[in-house]
Structures are given as structure tokens and as C-alpha cells.
N, C-alpha and C positions, 0 to 999 in steps of 0.2 A: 302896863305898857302894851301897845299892839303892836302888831307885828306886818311883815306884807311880803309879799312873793313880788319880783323885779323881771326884766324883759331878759335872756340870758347871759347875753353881751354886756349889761351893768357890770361898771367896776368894782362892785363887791365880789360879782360873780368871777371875774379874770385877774385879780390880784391875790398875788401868793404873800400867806398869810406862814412868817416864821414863828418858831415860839421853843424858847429853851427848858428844857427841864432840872431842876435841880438835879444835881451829882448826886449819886448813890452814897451810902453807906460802906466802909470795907465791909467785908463779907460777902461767903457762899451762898447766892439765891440774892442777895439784897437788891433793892427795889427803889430805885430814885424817887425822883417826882412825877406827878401824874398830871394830863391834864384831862381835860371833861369839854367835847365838844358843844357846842356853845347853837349849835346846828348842824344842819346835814353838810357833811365834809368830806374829801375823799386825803388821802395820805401819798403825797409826791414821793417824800425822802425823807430818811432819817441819816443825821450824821452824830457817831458816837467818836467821842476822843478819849483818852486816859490824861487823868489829873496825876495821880501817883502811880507810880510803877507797881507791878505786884511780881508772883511767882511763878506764874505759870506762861507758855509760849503761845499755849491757843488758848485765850481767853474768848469764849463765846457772850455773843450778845442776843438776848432772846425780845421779841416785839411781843406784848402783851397789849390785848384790845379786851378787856371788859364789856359786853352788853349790857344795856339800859336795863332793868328791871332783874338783873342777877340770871339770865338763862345760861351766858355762855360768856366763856373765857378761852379768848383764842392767844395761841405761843406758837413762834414763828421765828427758826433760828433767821438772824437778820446778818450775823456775821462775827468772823473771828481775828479780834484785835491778839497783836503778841504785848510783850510784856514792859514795852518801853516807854520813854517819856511820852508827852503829848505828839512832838514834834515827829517822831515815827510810828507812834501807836493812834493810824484813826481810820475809819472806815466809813464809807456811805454805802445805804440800803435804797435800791433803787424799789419803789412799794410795787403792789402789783392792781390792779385794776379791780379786786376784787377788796382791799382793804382802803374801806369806805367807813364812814362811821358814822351814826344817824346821832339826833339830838340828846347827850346825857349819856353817850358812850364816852369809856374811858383807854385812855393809849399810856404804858406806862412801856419802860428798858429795862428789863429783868436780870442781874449780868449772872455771870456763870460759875464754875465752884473755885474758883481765886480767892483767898481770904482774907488780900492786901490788897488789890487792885482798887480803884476808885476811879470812874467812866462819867462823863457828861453826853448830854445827846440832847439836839434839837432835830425838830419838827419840823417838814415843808407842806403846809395844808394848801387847799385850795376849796370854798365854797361851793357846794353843789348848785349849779347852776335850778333856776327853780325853788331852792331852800328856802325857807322861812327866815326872816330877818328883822329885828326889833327895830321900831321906828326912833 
């Protein structure tokens, strides 16, 4: 397949691209779902919710980005849900301008030492204007 760079103002370039990640695992450190940018992307927001409740009041949520070829692994506390149902337990991470993700990087939700907790979180991407895009 080819691919083709667009004028910046294209609607692939200006439409926000949502995407959910599977739920974690219970468990300390466990590590939901991942996804793998698909092109050059930059990251709006993350919103994490709790699915079950767990034991702890500060439950931390960490942003994990993976680099393409295994150099570097960035952790980013994103924020601290407490320990309640969905309906009181959720938070959104407002990204910063520097977490960008090039083609084959990976973004995963890291959650924190809870051993019952279980957290869902989606994605708010946005196409780097310029990126490369499959025809």
C-alpha cells in the first residue's frame, strides 16, 4: 500500500481520533491494553475510570509511551483516582505538547500498587498534521 502526506487543514489532519483501551488486570503494576500508533500523532487526553473498586484512596495512574525500536520507555504520573465505583472514581489527563508519538510507538495505562482495583482509559489522538497516511 502507499501512502501520501495531505495539505494540513485535511480532515484527517483536524478530526479527533478516540480509542479505548482494554481494562487492566487486578493487580499491582498491571498494564491494560495497548495501542501502537498507526502514524505521527500527538496525544489530547486520557480519561481513566474504575470498573471495580479496590483498596486503596490514592490510586495512581501512570502514562507509559514505548519508543519505536525499544530506546526508551517514558512514565508519566497522569493521576490519582480514589477507590470508588466508576461513577465517583474517574479522571482526565490533560497531555502535554510534548507527548507526541511517531509511527510504531506504543501508549499503554500503567495503574499503581492497588491489588483489586481495575481501571479502563481511552485515548483523545489527533494526526500530526503532515503525517504520513495510507492510501
Amino acid at each position: 500500500m502507499a501512502s501520501k502526506q495531505m495539505a494540513y487543514d485535511h480532515p484527517a489532519y483536524t478530526s479527533v481520533y478516540s480509542v479505548a483501551l482494554a481494562p487492566n488486570a487486578a493487580g499491582a503494576s498491571a498494564i491494560g491494553g495497548r495501542f501502537v500508533a498507526w502514524t505521527a500523532m500527538a496525544l489530547k487526553s486520557i480519561q481513566c475510570g474504575v470498573i471495580t473498586s479496590g483498596t486503596s484512596t490514592t490510586h495512581i495512574q501512570r502514562l507509559l509511551i514505548y519508543r519505536n525500536g525499544g530506546t526508551s520507555t517514558e512514565t508519566t504520573v497522569m493521576m490519582t483516582l480514589g477507590s470508588a465505583a466508576l461513577a465517583t472514581a474517574v479522571g482526565n489527563y490533560a497531555a502535554t505538547s510534548t507527548q507526541t508519538l511517531a509511527q510504531g510507538d506504543m501508549v499503554a495505562v500503567l495503574q499503581g500498587t492497588d491489588a483489586t482495583i481495575v481501571a479502563a482509559a481511552t485515548l483523545e489522538l489527533v494526526i500530526t498534521p503532515g503525517a504520513n497516511v495510507t492510501l
